[in-house]
Backbone bond lengths (Angstrom), bond angles and torsions (degrees), N, CA, C in turn:
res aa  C-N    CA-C-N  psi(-1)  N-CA   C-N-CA  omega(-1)  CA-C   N-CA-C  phi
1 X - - - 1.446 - - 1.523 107.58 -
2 X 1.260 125.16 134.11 1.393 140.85 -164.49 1.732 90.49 -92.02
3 X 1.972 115.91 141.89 1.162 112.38 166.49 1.136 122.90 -34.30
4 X 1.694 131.52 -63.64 0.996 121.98 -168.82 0.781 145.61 -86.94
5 X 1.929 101.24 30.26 1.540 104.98 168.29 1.702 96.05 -117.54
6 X 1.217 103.25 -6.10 1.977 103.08 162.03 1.555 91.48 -75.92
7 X 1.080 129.24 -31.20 1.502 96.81 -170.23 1.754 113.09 -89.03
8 X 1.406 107.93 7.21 1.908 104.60 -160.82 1.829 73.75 -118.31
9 X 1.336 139.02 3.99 0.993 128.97 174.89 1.463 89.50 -92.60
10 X 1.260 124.76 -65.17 1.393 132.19 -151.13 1.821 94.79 -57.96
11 X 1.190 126.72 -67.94 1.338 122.92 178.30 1.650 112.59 -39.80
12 X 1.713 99.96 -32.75 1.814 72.21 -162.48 1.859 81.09 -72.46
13 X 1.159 134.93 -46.90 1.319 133.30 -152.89 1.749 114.14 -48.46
14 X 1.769 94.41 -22.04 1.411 109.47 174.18 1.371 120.47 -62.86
15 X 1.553 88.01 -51.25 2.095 103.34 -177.83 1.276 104.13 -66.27
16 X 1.282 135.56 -30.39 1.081 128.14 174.28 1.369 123.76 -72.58
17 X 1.458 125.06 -54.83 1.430 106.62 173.48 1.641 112.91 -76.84
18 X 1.167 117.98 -23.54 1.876 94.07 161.12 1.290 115.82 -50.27
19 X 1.788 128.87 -29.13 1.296 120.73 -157.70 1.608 95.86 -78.44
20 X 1.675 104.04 -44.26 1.209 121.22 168.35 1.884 113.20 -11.66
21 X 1.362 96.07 -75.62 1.534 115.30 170.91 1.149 132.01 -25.93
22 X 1.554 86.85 -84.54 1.604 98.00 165.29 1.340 128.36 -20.77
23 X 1.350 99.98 -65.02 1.538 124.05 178.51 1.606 121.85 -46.97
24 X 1.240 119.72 -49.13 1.390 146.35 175.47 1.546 85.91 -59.27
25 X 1.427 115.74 -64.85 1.806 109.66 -155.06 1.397 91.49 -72.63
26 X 0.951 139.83 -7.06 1.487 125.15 -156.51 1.802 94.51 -107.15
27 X 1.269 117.89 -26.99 1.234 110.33 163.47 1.449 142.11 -40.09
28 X 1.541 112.27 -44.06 1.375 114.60 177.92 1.485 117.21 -88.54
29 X 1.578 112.72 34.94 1.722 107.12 176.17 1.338 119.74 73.62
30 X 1.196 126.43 -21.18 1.126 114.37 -174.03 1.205 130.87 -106.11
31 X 1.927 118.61 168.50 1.917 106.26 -159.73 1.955 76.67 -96.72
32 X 1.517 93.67 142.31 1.560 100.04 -173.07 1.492 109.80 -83.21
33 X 1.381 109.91 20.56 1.345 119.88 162.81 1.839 126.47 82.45
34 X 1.693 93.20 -18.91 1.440 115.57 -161.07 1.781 97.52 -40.74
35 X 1.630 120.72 -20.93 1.738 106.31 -170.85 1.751 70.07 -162.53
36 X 1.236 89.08 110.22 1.638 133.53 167.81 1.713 103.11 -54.68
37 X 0.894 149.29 -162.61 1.157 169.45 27.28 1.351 131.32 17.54
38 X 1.171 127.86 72.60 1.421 129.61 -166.23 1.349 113.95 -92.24
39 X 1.316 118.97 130.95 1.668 123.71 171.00 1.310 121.81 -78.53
40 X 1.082 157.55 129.89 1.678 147.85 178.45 1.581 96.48 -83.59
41 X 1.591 123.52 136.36 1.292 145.89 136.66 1.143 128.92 -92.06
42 X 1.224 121.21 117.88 1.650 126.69 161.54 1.033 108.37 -64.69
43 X 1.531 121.54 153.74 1.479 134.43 148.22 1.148 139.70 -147.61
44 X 1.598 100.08 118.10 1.629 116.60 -158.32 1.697 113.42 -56.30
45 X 1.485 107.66 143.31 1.166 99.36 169.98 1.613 121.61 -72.59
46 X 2.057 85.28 144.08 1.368 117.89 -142.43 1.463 115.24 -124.38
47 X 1.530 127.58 78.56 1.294 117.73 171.31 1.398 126.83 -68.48
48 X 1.243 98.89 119.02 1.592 114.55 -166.44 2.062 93.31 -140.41
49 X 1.650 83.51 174.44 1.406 90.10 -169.25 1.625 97.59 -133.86
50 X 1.653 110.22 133.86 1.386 106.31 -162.46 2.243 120.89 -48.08
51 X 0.944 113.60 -165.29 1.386 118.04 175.29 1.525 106.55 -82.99
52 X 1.263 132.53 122.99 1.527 116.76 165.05 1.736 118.73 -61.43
53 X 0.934 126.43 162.09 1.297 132.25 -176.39 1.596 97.62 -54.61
54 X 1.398 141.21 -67.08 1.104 143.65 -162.16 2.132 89.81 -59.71
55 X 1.101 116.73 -86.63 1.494 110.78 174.09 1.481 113.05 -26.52
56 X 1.014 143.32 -61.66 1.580 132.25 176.67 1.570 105.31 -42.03
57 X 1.389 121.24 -57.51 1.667 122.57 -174.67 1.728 103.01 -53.54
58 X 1.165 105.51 -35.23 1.653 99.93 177.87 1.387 105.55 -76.59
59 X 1.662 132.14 -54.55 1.313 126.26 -178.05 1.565 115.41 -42.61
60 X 1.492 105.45 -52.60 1.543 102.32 -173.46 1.289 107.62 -62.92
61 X 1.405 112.61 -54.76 1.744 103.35 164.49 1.493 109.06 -13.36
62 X 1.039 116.56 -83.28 1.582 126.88 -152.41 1.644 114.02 -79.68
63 X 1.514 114.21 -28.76 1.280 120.34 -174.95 1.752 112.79 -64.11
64 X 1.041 121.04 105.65 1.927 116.93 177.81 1.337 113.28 -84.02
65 X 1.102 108.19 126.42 1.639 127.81 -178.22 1.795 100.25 -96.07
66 X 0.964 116.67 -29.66 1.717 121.74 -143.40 1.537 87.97 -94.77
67 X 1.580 122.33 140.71 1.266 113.68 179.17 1.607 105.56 -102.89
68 X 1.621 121.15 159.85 0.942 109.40 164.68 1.707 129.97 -88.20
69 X 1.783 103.13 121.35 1.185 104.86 -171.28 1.292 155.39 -33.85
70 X 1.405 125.98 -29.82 1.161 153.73 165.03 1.669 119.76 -99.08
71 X 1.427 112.45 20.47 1.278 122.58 150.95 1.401 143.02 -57.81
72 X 1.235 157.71 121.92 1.129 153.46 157.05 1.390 130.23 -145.68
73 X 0.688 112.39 -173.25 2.147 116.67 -157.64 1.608 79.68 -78.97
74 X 1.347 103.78 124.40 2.071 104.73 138.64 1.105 120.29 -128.60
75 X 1.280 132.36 122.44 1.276 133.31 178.25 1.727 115.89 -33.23
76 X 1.317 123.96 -6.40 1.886 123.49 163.39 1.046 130.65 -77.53
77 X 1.610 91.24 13.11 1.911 98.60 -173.05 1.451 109.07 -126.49
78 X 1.065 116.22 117.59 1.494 114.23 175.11 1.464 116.35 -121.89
79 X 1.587 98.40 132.71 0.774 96.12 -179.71 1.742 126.96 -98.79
80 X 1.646 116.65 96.58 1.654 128.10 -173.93 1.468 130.92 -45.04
81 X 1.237 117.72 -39.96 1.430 119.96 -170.16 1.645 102.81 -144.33
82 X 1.414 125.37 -172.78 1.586 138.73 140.89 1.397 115.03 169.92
83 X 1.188 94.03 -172.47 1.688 93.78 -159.94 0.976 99.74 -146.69
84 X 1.740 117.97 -164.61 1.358 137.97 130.00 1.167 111.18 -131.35
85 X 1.515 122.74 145.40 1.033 133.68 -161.05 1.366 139.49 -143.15
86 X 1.489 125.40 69.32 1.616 122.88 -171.79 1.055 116.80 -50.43
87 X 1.925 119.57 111.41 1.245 115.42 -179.80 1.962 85.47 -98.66
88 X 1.420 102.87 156.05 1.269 118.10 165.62 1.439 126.37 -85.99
89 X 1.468 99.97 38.57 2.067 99.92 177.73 1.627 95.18 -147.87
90 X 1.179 116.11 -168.47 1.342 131.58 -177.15 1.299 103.58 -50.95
91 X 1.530 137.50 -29.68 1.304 131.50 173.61 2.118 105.23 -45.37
92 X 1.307 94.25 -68.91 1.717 100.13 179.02 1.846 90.57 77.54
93 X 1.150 106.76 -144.92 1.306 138.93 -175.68 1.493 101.92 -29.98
94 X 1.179 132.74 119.50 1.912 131.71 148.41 1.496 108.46 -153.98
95 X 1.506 95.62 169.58 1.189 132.45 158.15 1.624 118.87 -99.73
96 X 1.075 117.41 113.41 1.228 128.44 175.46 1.781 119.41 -107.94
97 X 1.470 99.83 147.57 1.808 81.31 177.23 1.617 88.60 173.55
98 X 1.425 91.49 -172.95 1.884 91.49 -172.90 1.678 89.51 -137.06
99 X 1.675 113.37 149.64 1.472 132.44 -169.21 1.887 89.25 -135.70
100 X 1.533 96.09 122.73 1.694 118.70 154.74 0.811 117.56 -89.16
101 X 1.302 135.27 125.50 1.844 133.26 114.96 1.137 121.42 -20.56
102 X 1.110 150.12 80.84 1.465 160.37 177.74 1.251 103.35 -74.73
103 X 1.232 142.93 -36.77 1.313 141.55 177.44 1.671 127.12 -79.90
104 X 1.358 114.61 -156.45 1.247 126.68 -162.04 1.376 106.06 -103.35
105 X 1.189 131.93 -46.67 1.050 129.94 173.49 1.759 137.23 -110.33
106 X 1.245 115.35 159.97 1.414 117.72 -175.80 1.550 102.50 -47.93
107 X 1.501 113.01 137.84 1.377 113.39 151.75 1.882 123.55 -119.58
108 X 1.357 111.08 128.08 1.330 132.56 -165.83 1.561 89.61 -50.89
109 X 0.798 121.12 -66.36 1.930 95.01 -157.78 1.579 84.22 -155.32
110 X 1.560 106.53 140.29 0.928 132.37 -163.34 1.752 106.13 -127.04
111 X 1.391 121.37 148.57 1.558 101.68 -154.72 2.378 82.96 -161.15
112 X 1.265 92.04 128.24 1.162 113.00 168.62 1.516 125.67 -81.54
113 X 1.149 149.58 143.94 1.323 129.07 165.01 1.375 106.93 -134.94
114 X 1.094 150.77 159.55 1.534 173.37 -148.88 1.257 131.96 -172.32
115 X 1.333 127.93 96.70 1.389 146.55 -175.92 1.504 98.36 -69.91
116 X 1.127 125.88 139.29 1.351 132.39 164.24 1.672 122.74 -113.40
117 X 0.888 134.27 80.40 1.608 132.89 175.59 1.802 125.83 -84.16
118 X 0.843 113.03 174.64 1.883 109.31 -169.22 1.774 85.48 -128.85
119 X 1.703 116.56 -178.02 1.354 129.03 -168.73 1.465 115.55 -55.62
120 X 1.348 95.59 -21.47 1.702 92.04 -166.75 1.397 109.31 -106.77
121 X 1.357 120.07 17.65 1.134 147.10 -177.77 1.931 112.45 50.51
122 X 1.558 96.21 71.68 1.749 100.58 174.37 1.384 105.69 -126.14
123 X 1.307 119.05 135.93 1.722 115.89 -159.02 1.456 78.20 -88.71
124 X 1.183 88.77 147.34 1.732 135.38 169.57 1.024 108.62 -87.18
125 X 1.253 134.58 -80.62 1.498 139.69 -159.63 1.969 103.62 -152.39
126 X 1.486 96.39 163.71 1.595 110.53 179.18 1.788 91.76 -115.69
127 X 1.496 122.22 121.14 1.732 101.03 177.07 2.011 79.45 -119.34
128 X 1.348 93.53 -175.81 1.396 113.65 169.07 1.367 148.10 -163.76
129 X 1.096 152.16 -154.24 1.773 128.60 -175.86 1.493 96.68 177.87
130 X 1.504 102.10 119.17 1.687 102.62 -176.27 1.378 106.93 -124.13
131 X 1.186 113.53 -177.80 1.489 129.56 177.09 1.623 120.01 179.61
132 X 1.298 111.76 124.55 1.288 123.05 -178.03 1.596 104.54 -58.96
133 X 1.473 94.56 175.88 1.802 116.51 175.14 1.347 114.90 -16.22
134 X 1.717 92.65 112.40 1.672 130.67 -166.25 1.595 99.31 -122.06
135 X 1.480 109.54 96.45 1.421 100.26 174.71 1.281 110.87 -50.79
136 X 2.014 100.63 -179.48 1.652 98.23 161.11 1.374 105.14 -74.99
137 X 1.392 103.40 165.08 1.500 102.91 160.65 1.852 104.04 103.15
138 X 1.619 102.49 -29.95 1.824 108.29 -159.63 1.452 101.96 -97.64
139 X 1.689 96.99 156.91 1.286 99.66 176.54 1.472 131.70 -111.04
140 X 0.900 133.60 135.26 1.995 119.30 -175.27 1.292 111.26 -87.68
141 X 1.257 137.76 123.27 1.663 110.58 164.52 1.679 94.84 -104.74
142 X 1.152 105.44 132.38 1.590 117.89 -177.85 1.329 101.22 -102.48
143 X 1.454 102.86 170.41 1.846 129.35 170.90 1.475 116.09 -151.61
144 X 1.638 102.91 94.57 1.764 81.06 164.23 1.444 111.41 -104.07
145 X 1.076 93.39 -177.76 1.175 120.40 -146.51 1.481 106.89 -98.24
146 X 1.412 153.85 151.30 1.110 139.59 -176.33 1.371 122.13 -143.67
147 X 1.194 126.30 87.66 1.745 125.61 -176.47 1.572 109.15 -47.34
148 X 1.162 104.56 11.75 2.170 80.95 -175.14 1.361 101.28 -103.35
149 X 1.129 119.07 175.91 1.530 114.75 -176.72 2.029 92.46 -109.32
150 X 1.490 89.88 149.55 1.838 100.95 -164.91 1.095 131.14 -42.33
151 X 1.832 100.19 -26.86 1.388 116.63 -147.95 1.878 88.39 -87.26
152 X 1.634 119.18 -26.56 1.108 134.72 -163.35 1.752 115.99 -81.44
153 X 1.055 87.74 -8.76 2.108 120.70 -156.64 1.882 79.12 -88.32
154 X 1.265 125.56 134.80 1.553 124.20 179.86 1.686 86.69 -127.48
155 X 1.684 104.81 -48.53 1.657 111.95 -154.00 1.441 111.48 -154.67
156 X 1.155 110.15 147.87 2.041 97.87 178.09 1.691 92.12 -136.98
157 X 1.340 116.23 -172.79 1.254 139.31 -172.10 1.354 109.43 -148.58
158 X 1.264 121.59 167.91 1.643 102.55 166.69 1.929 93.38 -169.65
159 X 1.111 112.51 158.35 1.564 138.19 168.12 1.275 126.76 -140.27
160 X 1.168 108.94 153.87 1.428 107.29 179.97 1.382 104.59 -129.58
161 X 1.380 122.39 157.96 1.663 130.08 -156.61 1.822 108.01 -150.05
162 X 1.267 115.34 164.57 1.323 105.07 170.38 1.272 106.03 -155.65
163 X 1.614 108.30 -179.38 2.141 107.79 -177.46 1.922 65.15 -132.74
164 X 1.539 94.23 132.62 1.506 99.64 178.71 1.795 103.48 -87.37
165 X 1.034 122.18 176.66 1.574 120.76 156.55 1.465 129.74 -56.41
């Protein structure tokens, strides 16, 4: 067999198990999340006073960067309200807001996300706030958490995602 029919083999063998994929993921209904649905938040200007060194060691503590893996958009999650929100303690910087179950069934873990951008619109950071099994019917009110300091905060975004049952 001449290379270039190992190589028009190997591609088709490629297109095929990507199609493979696809196909498989596309089976269980769901949007595989790869581009969320993002909401835009404003945020009013905000006199606040940065994190002290001891409060930052607690924020980062608590602030989650890491997404949860098996997340993606399902239409049972709605997302109701949000904000931004200067709390005056080691929290500092968030997004606050409340996420429904709109649907029928329990969903395993439910996961917030928050874009962070400055005036000229360059994201800063992705933070987030999760919580396992959310009947139907229940509501979450979340808080993430936000490493930037307020004055730095121009604009956020936010989505919400889930791992169904």
């Amino acid at each position: 067999m001449t290379s270039r029919h190992r190589s028009t083999r190997r591609r088709l063998l490629s297109v095929l198990g990507s199609g493979a994929a696809v196909a498989v993921a596309g089976c269980n209904g769901l949007d595989e999340g790869a581009n969320p649905a993002y909401e835009d938040g404003g945020v009013v200007d905000v006199a606040g006073d940065d994190r002290s060194a001891e409060e930052m060691t607690t924020a980062e503590a608590l602030a989650r960067q890491e997404s949860h893996g098996s997340a993606t958009s399902l239409e049972s999650l709605s997302l109701v309200d949000h904000e931004f929100v200067l709390e005056d303690d080691f929290r500092g910087s968030t997004v606050q807001g409340t996420v429904e179950n709109v649907g029928d069934d329990r969903v395993q873990v439910v996961e917030v996300r928050a874009r962070v951008y400055d005036d000229a619109g360059d994201q800063l950071g992705q933070y987030l706030d999760t919580i396992g099994d959310v009947d139907a019917g229940d509501r979450w009110a979340f808080e993430v958490i936000l490493l930037e300091s307020p004055a730095d905060v121009g604009r956020y975004d936010v989505a919400v995602l889930g791992t169904p049952t």
